[in-house]
C-alpha positions in Angstrom: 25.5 26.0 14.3 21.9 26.9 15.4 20.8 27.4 11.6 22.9 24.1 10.7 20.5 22.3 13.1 17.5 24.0 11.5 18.1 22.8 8.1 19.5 19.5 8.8 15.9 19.4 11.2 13.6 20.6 7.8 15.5 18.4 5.5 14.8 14.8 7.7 11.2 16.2 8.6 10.6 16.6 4.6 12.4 13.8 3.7 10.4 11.4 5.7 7.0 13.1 6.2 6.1 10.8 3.0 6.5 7.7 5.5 4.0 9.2 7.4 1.1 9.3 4.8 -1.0 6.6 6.1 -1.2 7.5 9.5 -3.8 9.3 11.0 -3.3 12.7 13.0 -2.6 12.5 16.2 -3.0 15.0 19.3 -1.5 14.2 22.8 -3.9 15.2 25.6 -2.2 14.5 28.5 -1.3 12.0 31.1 -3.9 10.8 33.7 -3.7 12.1 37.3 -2.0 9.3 39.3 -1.7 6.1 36.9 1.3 5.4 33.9 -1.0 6.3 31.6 -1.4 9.2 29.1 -4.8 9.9 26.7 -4.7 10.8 23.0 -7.0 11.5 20.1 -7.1 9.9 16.8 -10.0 10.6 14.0 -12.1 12.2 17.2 -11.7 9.3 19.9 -9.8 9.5 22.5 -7.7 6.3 23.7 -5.6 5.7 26.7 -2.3 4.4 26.1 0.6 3.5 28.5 4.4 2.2 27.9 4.7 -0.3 25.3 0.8 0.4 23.6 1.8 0.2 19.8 -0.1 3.3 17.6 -0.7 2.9 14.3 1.2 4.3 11.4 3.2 6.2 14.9 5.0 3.8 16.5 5.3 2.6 20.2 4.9 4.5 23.4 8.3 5.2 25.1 7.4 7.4 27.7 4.4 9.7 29.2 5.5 12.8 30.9 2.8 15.5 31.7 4.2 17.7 29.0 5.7 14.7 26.2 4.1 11.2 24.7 7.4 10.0 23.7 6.7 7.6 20.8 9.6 5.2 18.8 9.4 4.3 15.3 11.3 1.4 13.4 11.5 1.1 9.8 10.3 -1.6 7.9 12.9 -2.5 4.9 10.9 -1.2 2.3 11.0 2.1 3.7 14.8 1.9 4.1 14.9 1.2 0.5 13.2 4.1 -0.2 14.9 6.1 1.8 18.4 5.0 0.3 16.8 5.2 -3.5 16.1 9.1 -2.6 20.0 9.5 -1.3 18.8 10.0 2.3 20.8 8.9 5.3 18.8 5.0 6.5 18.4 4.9 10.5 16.7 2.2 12.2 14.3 4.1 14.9 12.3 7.6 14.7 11.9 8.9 18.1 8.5 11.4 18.1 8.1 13.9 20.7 4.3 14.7 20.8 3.8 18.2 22.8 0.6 18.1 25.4 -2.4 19.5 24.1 -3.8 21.5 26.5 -7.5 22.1 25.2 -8.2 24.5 28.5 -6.1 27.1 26.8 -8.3 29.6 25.7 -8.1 33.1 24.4 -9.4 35.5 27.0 -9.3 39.6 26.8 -8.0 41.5 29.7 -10.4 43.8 30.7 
């Protein structure tokens, strides 16, 4: 069931990673110490979004959790024609789970 998962998982990811071709990378860094607000970094800058902020070529914010930015995606109909000219199964929203960068993670040798 596990590898089931796995491939159904690679199939979607490759299947609609060409939607994604216009937009830009994008790196969670975190949510900000006591407000609803999280910070990420696009092309170098860093922005602070909250709840409802609308990202480029990514969606909208859902939810901010220390660990998650929570994005959702809806399709435009052009890209669910695409999607059903490839054979692929149409939905209506992407949810993206963006992992927290932690950029104080840093290799260090044990003495």
């Amino acid at each position: 069931m596990k590898n089931m998962m796995l491939l159904v998982s690679v199939f979607v990811f490759l299947l609609f990673s060409a939607s994604f071709t216009d937009a830009q990378e994008i790196q969670y860094l975190g949510k900000l110490v006591g407000r609803e607000a999280g910070l990420i970094r696009m092309s170098g800058q860093d922005y602070e979004v909250s709840e409802g902020t609308v990202i480029p070529g990514w969606g909208t914010v859902k939810e901010i959790t220390d660990r998650l930015l929570i994005l959702q995606r809806v399709l435009s109909e052009a890209e669910k024609e695409e999607i059903a000219r490839q054979g692929g199964a149409i939905y209506e929203i992407l949810e993206i789970h963006l992992p927290h960068q932690d950029l104080r993670l840093v290799p260090v040798p044990i003495p």
